[in-house]
C-alpha positions in Angstrom: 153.8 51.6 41.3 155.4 53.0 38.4 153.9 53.1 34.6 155.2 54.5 31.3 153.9 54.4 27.9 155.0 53.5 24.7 157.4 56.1 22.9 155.4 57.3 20.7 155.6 61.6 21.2 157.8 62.8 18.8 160.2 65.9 19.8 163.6 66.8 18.0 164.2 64.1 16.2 163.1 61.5 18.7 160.4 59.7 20.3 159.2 59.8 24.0 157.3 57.9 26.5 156.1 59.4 30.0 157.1 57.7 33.1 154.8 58.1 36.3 154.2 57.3 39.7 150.5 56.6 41.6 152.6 57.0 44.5 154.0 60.5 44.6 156.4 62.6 42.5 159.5 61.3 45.2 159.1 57.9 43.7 158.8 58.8 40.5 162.3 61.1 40.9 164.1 58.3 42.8 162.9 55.9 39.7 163.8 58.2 37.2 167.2 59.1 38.7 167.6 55.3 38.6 167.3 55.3 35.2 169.8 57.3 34.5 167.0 60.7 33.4 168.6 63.7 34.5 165.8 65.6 36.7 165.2 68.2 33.6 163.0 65.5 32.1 160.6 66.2 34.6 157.3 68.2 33.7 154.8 69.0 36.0 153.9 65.5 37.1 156.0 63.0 34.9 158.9 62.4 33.3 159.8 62.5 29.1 161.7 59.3 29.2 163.4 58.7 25.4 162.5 55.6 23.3 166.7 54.3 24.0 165.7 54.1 27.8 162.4 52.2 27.3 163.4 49.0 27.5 165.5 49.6 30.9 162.8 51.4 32.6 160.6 47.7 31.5 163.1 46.0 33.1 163.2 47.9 36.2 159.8 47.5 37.2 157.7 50.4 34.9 154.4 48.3 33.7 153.7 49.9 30.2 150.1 51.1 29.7 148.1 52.9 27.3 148.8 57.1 27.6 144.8 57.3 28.7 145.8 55.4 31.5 148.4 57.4 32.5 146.0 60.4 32.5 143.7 58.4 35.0 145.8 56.8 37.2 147.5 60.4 37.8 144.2 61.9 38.5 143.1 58.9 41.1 146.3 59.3 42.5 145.6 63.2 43.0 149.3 63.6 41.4 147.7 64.9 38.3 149.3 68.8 37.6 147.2 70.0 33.9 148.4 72.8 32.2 146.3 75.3 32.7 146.5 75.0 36.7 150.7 75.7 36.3 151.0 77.9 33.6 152.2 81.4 34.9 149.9 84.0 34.3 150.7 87.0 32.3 149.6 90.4 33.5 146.5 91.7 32.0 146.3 94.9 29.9 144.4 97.7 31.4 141.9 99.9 29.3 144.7 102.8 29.0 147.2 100.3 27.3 148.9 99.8 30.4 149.8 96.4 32.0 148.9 95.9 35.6 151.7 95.2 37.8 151.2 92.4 39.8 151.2 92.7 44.2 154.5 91.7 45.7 153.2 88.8 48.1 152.6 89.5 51.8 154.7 87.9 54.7 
């Protein structure tokens, strides 16, 4: 099933809701693509779906539910990608002012 919010997140000079899928992220890309959201709009583990497509992605099927909601439905769903746990770390500083350089990975 698919589920969006209410646009409500402002970001230049408009207002967003967040699409999702309890599903997987395939359904929520075939919906989105659907709807006419280029695949740019998506972020980690939903898409940024602009207030002039809300009403479209209603009538398509999205059930509209509180942002909370979102949050847990993601995280039962184990689709749920925080922040923190994507976020590519930056290379510490070593006592001599240095940065470490990072291992190239191993085949």
């Amino acid at each position: 099933m698919l589920y969006l919010d209410r646009p409500a997140w402002p970001w230049r000079g408009r207002l967003w809701s967040h699409l999702i899928s309890d599903v997987s992220h395939a359904e929520v890309h075939a919906f989105a693509e659907a709807l006419g959201v280029p695949r740019r709009g998506f972020d980690r583990d939903h898409y940024d779906i602009p207030a002039e497509r809300f009403a479209a992605a209603v009538w398509l099927g999205a059930r509209v539910v509180p942002s909370r909601e979102l949050v847990r439905l993601l995280r039962q769903a184990g689709l749920r990608r925080p922040k923190h746990l994507t976020r590519p770390r930056t290379p510490a500083a070593r006592p001599s002012g240095d940065l470490a350089v990072p291992a190239l990975p191993t085949r």
